[in-house]
C-alpha distance (Angstrom), angle and dihedral (degrees) to the residues before:
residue distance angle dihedral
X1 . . .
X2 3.64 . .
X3 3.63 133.9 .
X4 3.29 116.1 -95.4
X5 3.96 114.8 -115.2
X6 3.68 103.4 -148.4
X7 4.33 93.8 53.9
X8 3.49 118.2 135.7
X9 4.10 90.7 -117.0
X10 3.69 82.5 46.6
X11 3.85 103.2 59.1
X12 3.72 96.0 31.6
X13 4.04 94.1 54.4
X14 4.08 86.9 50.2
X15 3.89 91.2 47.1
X16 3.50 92.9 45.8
X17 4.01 85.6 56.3
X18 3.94 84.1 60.5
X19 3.24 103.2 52.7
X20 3.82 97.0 41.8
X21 4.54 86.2 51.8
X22 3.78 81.3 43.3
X23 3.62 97.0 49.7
X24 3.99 90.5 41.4
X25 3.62 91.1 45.3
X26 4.17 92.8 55.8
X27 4.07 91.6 52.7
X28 3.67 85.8 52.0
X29 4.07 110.2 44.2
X30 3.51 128.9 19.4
X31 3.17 133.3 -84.6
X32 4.16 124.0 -79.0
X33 3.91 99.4 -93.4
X34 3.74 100.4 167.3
X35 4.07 130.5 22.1
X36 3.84 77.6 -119.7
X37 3.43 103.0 64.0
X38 4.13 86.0 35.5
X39 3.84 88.2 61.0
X40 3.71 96.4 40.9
X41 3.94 93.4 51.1
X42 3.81 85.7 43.2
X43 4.22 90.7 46.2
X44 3.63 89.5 53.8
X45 3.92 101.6 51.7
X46 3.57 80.8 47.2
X47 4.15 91.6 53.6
X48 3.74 81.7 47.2
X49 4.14 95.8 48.1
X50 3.99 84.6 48.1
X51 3.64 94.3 48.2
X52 3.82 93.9 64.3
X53 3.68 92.0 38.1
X54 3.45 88.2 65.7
X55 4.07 91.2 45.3
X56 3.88 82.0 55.2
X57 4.00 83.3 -121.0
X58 4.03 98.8 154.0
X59 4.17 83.3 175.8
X60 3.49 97.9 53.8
X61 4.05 95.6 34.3
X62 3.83 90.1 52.1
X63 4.11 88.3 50.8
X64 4.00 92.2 50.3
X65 3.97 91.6 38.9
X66 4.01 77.8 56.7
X67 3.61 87.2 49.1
X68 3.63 89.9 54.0
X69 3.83 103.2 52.7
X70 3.65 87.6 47.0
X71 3.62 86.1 65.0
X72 3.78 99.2 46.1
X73 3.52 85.8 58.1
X74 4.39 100.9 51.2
X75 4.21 73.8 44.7
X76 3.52 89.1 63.7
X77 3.94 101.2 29.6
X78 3.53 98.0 48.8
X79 3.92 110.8 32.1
């Protein structure tokens, strides 16, 4: 039997992944200053998630759909 997706260890292990890439991601770039630049940032993580989806690359797509969340949340922290 499987794991089941939705446990508690589960969910808090994958958001602790986004807030680590989100954390990283603020010491690295600056800060969201327009909903603009939020939604281009966010569009290209996105581009990137997409890309390895189409390479069937569940490893790489989970680490860019990471990357993606992380910058959903600086959307809604910092604009």
């Amino acid at each position: 039997m499987s794991e089941n997706p939705w446990s508690k260890e589960r969910v808090s292990a994958a958001v602790a992944k986004v807030i680590d890439e989100m954390e990283r991601a603020r010491v690295r770039h600056k800060a969201f200053d327009s909903t603009h630049y939020g939604y281009a940032v966010t569009l290209e993580e996105l581009d990137e998630a997409w890309d390895a989806i189409k390479h069937n690359d569940l490893r790489d797509a989970k680490k860019e759909m990471i990357q993606v969340a992380a910058c959903a949340l600086r959307f809604v922290l910092e604009l």
